[in-house]
C-alpha positions as CSV (number, residue, x, y, z in Angstrom):
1,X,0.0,39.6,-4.8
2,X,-0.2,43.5,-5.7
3,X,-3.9,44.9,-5.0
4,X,-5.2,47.7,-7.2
5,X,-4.7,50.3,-5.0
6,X,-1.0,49.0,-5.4
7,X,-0.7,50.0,-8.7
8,X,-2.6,53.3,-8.2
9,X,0.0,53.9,-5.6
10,X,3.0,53.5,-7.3
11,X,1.4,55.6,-10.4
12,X,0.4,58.2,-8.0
13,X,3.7,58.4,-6.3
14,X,5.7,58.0,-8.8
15,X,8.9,61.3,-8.4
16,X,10.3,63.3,-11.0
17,X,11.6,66.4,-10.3
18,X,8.8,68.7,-10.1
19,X,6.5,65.6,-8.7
20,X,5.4,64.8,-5.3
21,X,2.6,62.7,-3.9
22,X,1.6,61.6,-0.3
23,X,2.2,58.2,1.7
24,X,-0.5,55.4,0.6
25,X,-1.5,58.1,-2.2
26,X,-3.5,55.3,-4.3
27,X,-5.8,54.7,-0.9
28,X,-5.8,58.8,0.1
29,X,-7.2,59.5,-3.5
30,X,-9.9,56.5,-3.4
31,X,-11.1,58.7,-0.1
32,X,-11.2,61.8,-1.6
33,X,-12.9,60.2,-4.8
34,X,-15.3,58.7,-2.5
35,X,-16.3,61.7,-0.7
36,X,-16.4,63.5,-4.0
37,X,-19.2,60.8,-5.5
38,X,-21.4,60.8,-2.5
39,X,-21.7,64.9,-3.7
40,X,-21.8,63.9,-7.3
41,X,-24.3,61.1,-6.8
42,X,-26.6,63.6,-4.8
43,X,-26.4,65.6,-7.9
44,X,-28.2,63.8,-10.2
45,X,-30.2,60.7,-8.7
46,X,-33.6,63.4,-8.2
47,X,-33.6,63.7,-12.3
48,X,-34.6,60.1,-12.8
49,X,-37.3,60.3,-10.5
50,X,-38.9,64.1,-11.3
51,X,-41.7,62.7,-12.9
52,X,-43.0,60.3,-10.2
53,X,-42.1,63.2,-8.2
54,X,-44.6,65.4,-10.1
55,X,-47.3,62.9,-10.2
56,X,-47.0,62.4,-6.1
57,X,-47.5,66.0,-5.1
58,X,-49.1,67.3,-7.7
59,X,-46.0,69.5,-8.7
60,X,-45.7,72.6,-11.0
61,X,-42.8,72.0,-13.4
62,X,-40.9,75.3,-11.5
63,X,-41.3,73.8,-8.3
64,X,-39.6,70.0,-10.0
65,X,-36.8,73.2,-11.4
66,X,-36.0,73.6,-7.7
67,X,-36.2,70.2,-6.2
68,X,-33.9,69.6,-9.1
69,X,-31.8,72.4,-8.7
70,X,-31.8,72.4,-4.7
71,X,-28.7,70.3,-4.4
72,X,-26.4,72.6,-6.6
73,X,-28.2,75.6,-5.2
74,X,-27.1,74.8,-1.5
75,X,-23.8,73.6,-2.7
76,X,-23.4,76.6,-5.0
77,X,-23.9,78.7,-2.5
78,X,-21.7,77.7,0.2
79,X,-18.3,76.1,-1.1
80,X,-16.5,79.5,-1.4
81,X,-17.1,80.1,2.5
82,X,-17.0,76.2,3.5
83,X,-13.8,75.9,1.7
84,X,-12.2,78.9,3.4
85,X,-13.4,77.6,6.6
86,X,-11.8,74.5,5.9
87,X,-8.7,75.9,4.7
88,X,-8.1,77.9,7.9
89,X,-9.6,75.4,10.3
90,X,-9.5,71.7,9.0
91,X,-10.0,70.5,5.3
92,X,-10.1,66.8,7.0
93,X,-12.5,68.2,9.9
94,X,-14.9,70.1,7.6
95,X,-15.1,66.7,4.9
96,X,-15.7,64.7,8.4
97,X,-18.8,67.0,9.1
98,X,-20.1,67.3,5.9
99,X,-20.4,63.2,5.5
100,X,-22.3,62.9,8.7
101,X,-24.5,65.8,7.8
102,X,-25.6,64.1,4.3
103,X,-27.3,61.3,6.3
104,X,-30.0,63.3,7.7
105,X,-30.6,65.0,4.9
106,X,-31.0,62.2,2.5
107,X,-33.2,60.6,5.1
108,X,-35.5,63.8,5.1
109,X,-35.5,64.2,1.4
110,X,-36.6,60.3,1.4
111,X,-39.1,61.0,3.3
112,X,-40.5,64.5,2.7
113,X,-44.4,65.2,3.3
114,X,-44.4,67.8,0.8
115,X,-42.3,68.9,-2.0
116,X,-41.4,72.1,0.0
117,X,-40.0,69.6,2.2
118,X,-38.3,68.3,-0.3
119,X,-36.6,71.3,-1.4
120,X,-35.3,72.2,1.5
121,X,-34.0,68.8,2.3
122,X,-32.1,69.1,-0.8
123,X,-30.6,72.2,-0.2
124,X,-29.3,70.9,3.3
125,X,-27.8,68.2,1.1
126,X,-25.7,70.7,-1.0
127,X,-24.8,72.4,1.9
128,X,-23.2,69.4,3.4
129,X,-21.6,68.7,0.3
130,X,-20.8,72.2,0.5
131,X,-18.6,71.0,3.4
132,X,-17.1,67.7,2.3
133,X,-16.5,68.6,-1.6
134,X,-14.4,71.3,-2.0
135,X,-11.7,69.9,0.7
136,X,-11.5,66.7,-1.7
137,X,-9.6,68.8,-4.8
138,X,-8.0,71.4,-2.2
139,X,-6.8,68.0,-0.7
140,X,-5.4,66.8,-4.0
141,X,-4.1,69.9,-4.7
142,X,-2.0,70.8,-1.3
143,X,-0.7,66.9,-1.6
144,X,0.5,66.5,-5.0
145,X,2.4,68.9,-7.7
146,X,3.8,68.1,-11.2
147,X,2.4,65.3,-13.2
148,X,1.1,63.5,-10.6
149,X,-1.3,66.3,-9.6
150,X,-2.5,66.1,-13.1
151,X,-3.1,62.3,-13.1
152,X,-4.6,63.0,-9.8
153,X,-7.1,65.7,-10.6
154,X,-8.1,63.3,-14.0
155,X,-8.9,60.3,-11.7
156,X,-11.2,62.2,-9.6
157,X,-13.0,64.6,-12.0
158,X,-13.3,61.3,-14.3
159,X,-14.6,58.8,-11.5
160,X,-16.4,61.6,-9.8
161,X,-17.8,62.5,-12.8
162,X,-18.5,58.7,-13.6
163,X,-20.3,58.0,-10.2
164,X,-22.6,61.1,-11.1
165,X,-24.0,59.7,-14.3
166,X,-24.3,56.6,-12.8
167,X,-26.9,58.2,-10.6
168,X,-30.0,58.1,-13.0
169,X,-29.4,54.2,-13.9
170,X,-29.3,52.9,-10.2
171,X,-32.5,55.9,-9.6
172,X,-34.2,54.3,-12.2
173,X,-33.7,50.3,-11.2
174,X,-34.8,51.5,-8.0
175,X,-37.7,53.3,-9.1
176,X,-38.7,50.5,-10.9
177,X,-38.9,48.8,-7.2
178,X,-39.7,51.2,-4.8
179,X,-41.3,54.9,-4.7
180,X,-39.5,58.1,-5.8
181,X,-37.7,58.8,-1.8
182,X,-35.7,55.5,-2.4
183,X,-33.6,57.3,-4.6
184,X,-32.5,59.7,-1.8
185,X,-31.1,56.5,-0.1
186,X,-29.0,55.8,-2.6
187,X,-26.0,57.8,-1.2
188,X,-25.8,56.1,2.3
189,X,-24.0,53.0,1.8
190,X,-21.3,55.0,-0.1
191,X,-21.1,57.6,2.5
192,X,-20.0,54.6,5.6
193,X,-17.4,53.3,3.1
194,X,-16.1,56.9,2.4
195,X,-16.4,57.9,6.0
196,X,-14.2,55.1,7.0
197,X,-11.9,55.6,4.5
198,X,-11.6,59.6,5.0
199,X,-11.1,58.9,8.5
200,X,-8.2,56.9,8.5
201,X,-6.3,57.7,5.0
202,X,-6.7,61.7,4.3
203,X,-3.9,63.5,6.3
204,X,-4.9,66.1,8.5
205,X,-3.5,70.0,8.6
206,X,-1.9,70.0,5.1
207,X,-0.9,73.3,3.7
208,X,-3.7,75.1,5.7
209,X,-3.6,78.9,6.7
210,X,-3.4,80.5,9.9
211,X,-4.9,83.7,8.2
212,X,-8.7,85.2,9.5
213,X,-11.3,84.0,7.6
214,X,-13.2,86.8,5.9
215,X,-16.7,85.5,7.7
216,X,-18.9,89.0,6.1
217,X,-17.4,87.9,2.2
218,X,-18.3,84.7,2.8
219,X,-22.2,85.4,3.9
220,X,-22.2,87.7,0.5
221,X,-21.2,85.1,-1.3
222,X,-23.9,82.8,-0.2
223,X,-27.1,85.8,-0.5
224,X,-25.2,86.6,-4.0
225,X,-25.4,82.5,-5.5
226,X,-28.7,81.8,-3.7
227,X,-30.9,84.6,-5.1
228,X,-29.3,84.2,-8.7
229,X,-30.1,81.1,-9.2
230,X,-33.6,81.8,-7.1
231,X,-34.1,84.7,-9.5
232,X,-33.8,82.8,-12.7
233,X,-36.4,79.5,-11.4
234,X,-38.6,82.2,-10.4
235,X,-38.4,84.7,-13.8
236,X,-41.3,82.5,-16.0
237,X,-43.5,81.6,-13.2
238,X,-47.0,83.8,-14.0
239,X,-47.3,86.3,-10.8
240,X,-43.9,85.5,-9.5
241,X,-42.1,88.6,-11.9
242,X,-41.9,91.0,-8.7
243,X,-39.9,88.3,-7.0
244,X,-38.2,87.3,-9.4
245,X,-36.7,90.6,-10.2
246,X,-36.5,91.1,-6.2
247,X,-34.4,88.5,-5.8
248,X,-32.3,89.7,-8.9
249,X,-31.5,93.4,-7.0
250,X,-30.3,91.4,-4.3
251,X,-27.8,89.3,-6.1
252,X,-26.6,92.7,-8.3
253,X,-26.1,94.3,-4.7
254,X,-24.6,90.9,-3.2
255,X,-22.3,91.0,-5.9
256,X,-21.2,94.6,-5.3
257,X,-20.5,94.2,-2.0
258,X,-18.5,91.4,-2.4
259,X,-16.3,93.0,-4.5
260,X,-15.8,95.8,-2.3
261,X,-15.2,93.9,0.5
262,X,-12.6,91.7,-1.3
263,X,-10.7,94.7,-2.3
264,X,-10.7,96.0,1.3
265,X,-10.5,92.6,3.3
266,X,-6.8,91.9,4.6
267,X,-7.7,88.4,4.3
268,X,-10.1,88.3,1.4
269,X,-12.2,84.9,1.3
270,X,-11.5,85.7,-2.8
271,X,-8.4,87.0,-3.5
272,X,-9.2,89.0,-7.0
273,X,-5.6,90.1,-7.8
274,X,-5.2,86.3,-8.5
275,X,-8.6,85.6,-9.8
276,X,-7.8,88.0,-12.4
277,X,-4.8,85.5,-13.8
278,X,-6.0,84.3,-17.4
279,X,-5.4,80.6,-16.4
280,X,-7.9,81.2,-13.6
281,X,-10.9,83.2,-14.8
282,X,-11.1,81.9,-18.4
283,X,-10.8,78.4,-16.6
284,X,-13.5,79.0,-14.4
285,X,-16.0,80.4,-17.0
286,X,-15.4,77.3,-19.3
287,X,-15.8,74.8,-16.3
288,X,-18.9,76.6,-15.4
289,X,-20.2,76.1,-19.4
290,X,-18.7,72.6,-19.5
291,X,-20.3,70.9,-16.7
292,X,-23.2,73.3,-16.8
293,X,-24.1,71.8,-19.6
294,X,-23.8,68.4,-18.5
295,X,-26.2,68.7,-15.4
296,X,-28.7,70.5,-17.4
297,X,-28.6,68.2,-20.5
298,X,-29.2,65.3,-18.1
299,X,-31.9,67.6,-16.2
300,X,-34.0,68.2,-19.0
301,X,-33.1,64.8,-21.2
302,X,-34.0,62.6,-18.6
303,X,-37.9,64.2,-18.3
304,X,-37.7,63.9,-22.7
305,X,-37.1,59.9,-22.4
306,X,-39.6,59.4,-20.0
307,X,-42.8,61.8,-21.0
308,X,-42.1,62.1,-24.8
309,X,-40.5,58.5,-25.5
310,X,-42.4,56.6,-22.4
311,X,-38.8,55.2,-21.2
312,X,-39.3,53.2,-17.8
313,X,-37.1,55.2,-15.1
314,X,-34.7,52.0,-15.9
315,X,-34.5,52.1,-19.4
316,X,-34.2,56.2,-19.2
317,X,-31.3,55.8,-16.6
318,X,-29.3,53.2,-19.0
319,X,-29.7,55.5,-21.7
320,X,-27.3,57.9,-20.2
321,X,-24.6,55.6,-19.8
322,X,-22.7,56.3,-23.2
323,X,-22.0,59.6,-20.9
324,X,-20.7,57.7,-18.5
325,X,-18.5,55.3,-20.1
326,X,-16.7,58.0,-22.5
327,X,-15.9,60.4,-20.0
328,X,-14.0,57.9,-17.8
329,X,-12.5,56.5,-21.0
330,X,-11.7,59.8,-22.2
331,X,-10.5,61.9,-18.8
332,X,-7.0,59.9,-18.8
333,X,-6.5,60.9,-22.3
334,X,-7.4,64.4,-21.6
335,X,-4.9,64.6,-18.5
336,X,-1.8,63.5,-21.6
337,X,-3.1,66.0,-23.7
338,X,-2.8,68.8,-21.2
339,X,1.0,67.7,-20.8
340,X,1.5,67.7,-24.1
341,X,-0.2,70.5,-26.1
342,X,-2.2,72.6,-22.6
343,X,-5.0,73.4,-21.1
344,X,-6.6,75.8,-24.0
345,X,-5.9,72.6,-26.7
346,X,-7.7,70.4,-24.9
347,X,-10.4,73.0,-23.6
348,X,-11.4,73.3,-27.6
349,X,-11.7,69.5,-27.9
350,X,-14.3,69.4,-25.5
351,X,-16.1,72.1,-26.7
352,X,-16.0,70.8,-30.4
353,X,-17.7,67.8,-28.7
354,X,-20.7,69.7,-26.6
355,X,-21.1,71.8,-29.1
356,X,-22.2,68.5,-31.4
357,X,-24.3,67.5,-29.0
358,X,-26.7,70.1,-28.3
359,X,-26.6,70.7,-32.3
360,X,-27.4,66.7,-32.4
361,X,-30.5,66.8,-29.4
362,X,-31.8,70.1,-31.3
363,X,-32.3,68.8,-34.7
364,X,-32.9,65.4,-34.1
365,X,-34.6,64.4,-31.1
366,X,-38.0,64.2,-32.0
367,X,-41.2,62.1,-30.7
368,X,-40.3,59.2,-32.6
369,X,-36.1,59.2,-31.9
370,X,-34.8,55.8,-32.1
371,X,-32.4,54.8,-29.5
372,X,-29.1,55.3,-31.7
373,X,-29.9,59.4,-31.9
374,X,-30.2,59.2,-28.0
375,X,-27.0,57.2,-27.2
376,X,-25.1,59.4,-29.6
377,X,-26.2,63.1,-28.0
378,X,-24.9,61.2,-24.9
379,X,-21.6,60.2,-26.2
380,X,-20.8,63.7,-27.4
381,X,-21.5,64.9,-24.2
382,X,-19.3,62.6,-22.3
383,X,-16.5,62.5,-24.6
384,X,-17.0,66.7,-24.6
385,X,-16.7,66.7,-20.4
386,X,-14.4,64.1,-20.6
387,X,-11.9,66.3,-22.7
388,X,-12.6,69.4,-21.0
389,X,-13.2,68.7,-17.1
390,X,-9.4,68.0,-16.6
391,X,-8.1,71.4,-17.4
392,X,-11.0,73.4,-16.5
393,X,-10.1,72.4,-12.8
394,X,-6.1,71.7,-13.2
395,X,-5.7,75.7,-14.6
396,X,-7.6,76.5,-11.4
397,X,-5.4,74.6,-8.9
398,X,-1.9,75.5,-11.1
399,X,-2.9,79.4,-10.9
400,X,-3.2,79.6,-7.1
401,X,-1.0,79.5,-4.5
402,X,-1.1,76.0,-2.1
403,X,-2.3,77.9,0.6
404,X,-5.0,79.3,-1.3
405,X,-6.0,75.5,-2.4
406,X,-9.4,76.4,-0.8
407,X,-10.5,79.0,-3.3
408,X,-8.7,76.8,-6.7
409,X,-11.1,74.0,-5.0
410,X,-14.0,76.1,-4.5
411,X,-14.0,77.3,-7.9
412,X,-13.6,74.0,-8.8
413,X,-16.8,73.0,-7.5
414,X,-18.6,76.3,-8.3
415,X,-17.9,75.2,-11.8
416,X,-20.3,72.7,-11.4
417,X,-22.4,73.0,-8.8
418,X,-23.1,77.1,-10.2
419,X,-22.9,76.1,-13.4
420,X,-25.4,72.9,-12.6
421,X,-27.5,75.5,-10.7
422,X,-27.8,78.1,-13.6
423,X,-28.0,76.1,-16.3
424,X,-30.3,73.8,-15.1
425,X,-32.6,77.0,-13.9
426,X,-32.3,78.4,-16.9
427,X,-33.1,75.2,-18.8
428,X,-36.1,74.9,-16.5
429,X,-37.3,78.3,-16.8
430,X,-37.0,77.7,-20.6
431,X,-38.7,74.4,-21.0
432,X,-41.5,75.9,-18.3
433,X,-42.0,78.9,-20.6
434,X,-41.9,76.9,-23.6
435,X,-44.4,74.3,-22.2
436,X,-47.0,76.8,-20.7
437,X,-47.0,78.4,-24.1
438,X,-47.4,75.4,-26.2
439,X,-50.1,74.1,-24.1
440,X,-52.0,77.5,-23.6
441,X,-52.1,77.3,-27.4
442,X,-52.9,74.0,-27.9
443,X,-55.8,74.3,-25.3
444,X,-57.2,77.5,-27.1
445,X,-57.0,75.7,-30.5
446,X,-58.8,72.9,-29.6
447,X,-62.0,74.9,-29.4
448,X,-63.2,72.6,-25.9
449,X,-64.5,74.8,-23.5
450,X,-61.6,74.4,-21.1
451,X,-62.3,76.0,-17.1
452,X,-59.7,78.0,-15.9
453,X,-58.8,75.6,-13.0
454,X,-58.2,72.4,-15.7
455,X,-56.5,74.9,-18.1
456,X,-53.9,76.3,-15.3
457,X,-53.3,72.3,-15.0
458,X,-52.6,71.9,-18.5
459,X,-50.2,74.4,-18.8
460,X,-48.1,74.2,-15.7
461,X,-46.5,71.2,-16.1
462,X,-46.8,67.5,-17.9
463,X,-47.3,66.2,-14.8
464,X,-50.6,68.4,-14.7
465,X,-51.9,67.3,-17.8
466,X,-51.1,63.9,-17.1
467,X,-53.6,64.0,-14.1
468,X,-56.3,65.9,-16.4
469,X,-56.0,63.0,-19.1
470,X,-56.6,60.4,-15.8
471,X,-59.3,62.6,-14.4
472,X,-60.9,62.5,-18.5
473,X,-60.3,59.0,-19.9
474,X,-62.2,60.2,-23.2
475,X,-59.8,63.2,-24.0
476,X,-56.7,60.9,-22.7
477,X,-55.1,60.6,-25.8
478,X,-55.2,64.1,-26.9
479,X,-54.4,65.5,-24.1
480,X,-51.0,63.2,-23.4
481,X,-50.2,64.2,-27.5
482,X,-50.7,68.0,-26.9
483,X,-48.7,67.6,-23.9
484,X,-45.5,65.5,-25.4
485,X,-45.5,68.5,-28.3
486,X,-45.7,70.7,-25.8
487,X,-42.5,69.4,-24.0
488,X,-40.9,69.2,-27.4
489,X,-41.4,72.7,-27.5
490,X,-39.9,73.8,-24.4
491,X,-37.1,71.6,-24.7
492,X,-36.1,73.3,-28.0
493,X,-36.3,76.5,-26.4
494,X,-33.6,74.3,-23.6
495,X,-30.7,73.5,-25.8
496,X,-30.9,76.2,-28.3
497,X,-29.8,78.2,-25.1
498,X,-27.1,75.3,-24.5
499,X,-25.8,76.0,-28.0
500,X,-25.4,79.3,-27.4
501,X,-23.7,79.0,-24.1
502,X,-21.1,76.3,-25.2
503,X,-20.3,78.5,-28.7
504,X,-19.6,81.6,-26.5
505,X,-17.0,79.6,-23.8
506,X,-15.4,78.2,-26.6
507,X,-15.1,81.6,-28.1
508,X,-13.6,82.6,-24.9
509,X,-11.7,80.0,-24.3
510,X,-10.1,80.5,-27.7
511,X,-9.3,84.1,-27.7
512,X,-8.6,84.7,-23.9
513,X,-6.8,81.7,-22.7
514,X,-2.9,81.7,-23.2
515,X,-1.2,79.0,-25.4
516,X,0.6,76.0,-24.5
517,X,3.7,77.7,-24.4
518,X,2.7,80.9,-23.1
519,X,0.4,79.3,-20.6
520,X,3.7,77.6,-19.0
521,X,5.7,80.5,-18.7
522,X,2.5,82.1,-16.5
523,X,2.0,79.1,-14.3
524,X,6.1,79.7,-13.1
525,X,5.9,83.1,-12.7
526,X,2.8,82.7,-10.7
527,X,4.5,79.8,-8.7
528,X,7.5,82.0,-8.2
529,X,5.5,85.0,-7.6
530,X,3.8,83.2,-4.5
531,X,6.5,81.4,-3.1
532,X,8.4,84.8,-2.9
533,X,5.0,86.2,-1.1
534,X,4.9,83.6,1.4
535,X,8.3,84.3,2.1
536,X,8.4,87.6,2.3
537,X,4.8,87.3,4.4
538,X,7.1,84.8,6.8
539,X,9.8,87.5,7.5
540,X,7.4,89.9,8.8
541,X,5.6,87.6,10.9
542,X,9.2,86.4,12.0
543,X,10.4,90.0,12.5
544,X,7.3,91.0,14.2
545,X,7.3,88.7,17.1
546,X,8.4,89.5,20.3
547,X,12.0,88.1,21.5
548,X,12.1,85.9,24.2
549,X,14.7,85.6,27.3
C-alpha cells in the first residue's frame, strides 16, 4: 500500500528535462517543512497571548511591540550571516544547531521572570531560527531545478505558511488551559519529530562553497536590521526620541558600510551585482510587503478580537483560520500560475487581494463587527499570501546562482522575518501613538481629576487601563469603553499604513518587474551567465594549483 510521502515522492521526483529532485524527495521536503514550521510557529504563537502577557507584568504596549517583534527581530537580523555560514560550512550542520538551540530558548521564554526576560528569550529564538531556517529553502533550492523546484518551494511556503497561522488557534486553546508561557511550549514536540527527521533524510554538503565567509559584512548586517527595527519600536515611546533617532544613525551608518564592504569584499556575504537583477530586488521588496503584511495584520488583529470584541484567546485564534485554510488552498494554484503566465502575474493577484483586505479591516471593523466582516478580512489575506508567497521566493532562488543558494534563501527569509519585524513595529508604533492619543484625550474630556501616575496608565497601553478599571470598579465601564475607542483609534492609524505599503509594492511590482516572457529570457541568461562563471572560476583554481610529481 503507497503511503503519502509515496505520492509526494513520485510528484517531487518526477524528470523532465530541465527537472531534477533528490532520493526520497517527498520525506527530504517533509524535513525541511518541518524545520521551517518550528520557525514559523515561533513566529506567531506570542500574538494570541499579548494580552495576558500585558495584564501579568504590567506591560507598556511598546514593550508587548518587542516581545512581539523579538522573534523576527533576532531572526531578521541574522539569516544573511547564518545562511552564509551555512553555505560555506554545513547547511545540514547549521539547521542541526539551530533545532537544539530553540529548546532552551522556548523553555526560557516559558518561563521568563520579567518581560525583559522575555524579550530576550525571544530574540535567542529568532536567532536559532536564524540558523535552521534559511538552510531549509537554500536546501530546496541546491536539490531541485525546473518544475519540481517550483512545486517544491509552493509546498513549503504554503505549509510553512499554514503551520504559522495555525499558531494563534493552538495559543489560544492553550491559553484557555494554562497561563500565557505555555504557548512558548508549543514548538517542542514539533522540534523532536523534525530533528529526527533532519537528521536522517536532509543530505549533507550539497552545492556548498569553499569560498571565505565575509565574517565583518555579516556583523553589519546584523547592527544594520537590529537597530532598524529597534529604532522604529522605540520612535513613539514619550522620552525615548534620542534613542530612537540614535539607533536610527547607526542603522544609516550600518547600512553604508555594508555596502562598501560588499563592493570591496572578494567574497561578499551579499553579492550586489546580482542583487541588482530585476527578478531579485523587485522580488524581495514585494515578499517583504507581502508577508509583512501578514505578520503585522495578525499582530495587531489578534489584540482587536480580544480587547475590542472580548474574543476568548480560543475563539480569537479560530478566527484566523480562513487565513490558513486559503493560503494552503491557494499556494498550489499560485505555483501553475507562475508556470504559465510568471512571477509578476501572479505577484498582482496577490496584491489585488491584500490590498482588499486592509481596505475591508479599515472601513469595516468596528466595535460591534459581526463574525462574517472578520473571517472575510482573513480570507483576503490568505488567498492574497497564498497568490503571492510562491513567486516572491521562487524569483529569488531562479535569479542566483546554486552556490549562492544561501543568499536567494536568506532573502527569502528576510522577506518575512524583516518584513514581520518592520511592519509589525511600525504597526505597533502606530497603534501606540494612536492609543496614547485617544486616551490622553478621552482622559482630558472627561473632566475627572485624573493624577498623573493613573493617567500615564491610561494611556500607555489597554492593558493599563484595564488594571485602572479593576483598581476603580465605579469608573469600570467607562474606562474599558474609552479604552476599546481608543484601540480603534490606533488600529486605524495600523492598516491605513498597510494600505499604503501594499499599493506601493504593487506599483513596483507592476512597473519594475519583467513580464512573463521577458522574465524567462533573464532567468537563462542569468543561468548561463553563472554556469560560465563557475567555470571559468574552476580553471583558475585548476590552473593555479601546484603540479604534483
Amino acid at each position: 500500500m503507497r503511503s503519502p510521502f509515496d505520492s509526494l515522492s513520485a510528484s517531487l521526483n518526477a524528470r523532465t528535462e530541465s527537472s531534477t529532485a533528490p532520493e526520497r524527495a517527498g520525506l527530504v521536503l517533509v524535513a525541511l517543512i518541518l524545520v521551517a514550521g518550528v520557525a514559523n510557529l515561533n513566529l506567531s504563537v506570542a500574538n494570541v497571548a499579548l494580552p495576558d502577557i500585558g495584564k501579568h507584568f504590567d506591560s507598556s504596549q511598546t514593550t508587548l511591540d518587542l516581545i512581539a517583534v523579538g522573534y523576527s527581530l533576532g531572526l531578521a537580523a541574522s539569516v544573511l550571516y547564518l545562511g552564509a555560514l551555512g553555505d560555506r560550512y554545513g547547511r545540514k550542520l547549521m539547521l542541526i544547531c539551530g533545532m537544539v538551540l530553540s529548546i532552551p530558548a522556548s523553555l526560557l521564554a516559558a518561563f521568563a521572570p520579567s518581560d525583559t526576560v522575555l524579550f530576550g528569550a525571544r530574540v535567542l529564538g529568532g536567532l536559532s531560527a536564524g540558523m535552521a531556517y534559511p538552510t531549509t529553502l537554500a536546501l530546496i533550492a541546491a536539490l531541485w531545478s525546473g518544475p519540481g523546484r517550483t512545486k517544491a518551494i509552493a509546498l513549503w511556503s504554503a505549509i510553512g505558511g499554514g503551520i504559522a497561522s495555525l499558531g494563534p488557534l493552538v495559543a489560544g486553546a492553550l491559553l484557555e488551559h494554562f497561563d500565557w508561557g505555555s504557548v512558548f511550549l508549543i514548538t517542542l514536540p514539533l522540534v523532536g519529530v523534525a530533528l529526527v527527521m533532519a537528521w536522517v533524510f536532509v543530505p549533507a554538503h550539497v552545492n556548498e562553497t569553499t569560498d571565505a565567509v565575509d565574517n565583518l559584512g555579516g556583523i553589519l548586517s546584523v547592527v544594520l536590521v537590529g537597530a532598524l527595527v529597534l529604532s522604529i519600536n522605540f520612535a513613539p515611546v514619550p522620552n525615548k526620541g534620542m534613542l530612537a533617532i540614535s539607533l536610527g544613525i547607526v542603522a544609516v551608518a550600518a547600512l553604508l558600510a555594508f555596502y562598501v564592504r560588499q563592493r570591496r569584499a572578494s567574497n561578499p556575504l551579499y553579492d550586489l551585482d546580482v542583487a541588482a537583477r530585476p527578478t531579485f530586488w523587485v522580488a524581495a521588496c514585494a515578499g517583504i510587503i507581502v508577508f509583512g503584511s501578514l505578520m503585522g495584520a495578525a499582530f495587531i488583529s489578534q489584540q482587536y478580537l480580544q480587547n475590542v470584541l472580548g474574543y476568548s484567546t480560543l475563539e480569537a485564534g479560530a478566527a484566523f483560520l480562513p487565513t490558513v485554510l486559503f493560503m494552503i488552498v491557494v499556494a498550489p494554484r499560485s505555483a501553475k500560475l507562475v508556470e504559465s503566465r510568471g512571477a509578476r502575474f501572479t505577484l498582482l493577484c496577490g496584491y489585488v487581494f491584500l490590498l482588499l483586505a486592509f481596505l475591508w479591516m479599515l472601513l469595516l471593523w468596528d466595535s460591534g463587527s459581526a463574525y462574517w466582516e472578520i473571517a472575510a478580512a482573513y480570507a483576503f489575506i490568505g488567498i492574497g499570501v497564498g497568490f503571492a508567497g510562491t513567486p516572491a521566493s521562487h524569483s529569488l532562488t531562479g535569479s542566483v546562482p546554486v552556490q549562492r543558494a544561501g543568499m536567494a534563501s536568506g532573502t527569502a527569509d528576510l522577506q518575512r522575518d524583516l518584513g514581520g519585524a518592520i511592519m509589525q513595529s511600525i504597526f505597533g508604533a502606530l497603534l501606540t501613538a494612536g492609543y496614547s492619543a485617544a486616551a490622553a484625550g478621552a482622559v482630558a474630556a472627561s473632566g475627572k481629576n485624573v493624577s498623573t501616575s493613573v493617567e500615564n496608565q491610561l494611556t500607555k497601553s489597554f492593558a493599563g487601563a484595564e488594571a485602572v478599571a479593576n483598581r476603580y470598579p465605579q469608573y469600570a465601564s467607562q474606562i474599558t469603553a474609552a479604552a476599546r475607542q481608543s484601540f480603534l483609534h490606533g488600529d486605524k492609524w495600523a492598516y491605513s499604513a498597510g494600505l499604503v505599503a501594499v499599493a506601493l509594492g504593487a506599483v513596483l511590482v507592476f512597473f519594475r518587474f519583467p513580464k512573463h516572457d521577458a522574465e524567462v529570457e533573464l532567468l537563462s541568461r542569468y543561468h548561463a551567465e553563472d554556469t560560465a562563471g563557475v567555470a571559468r572560476q574552476e580553471a583558475i583554481e585548476g590552473t593555479a594549483q601546484p603540479a604534483t610529481h
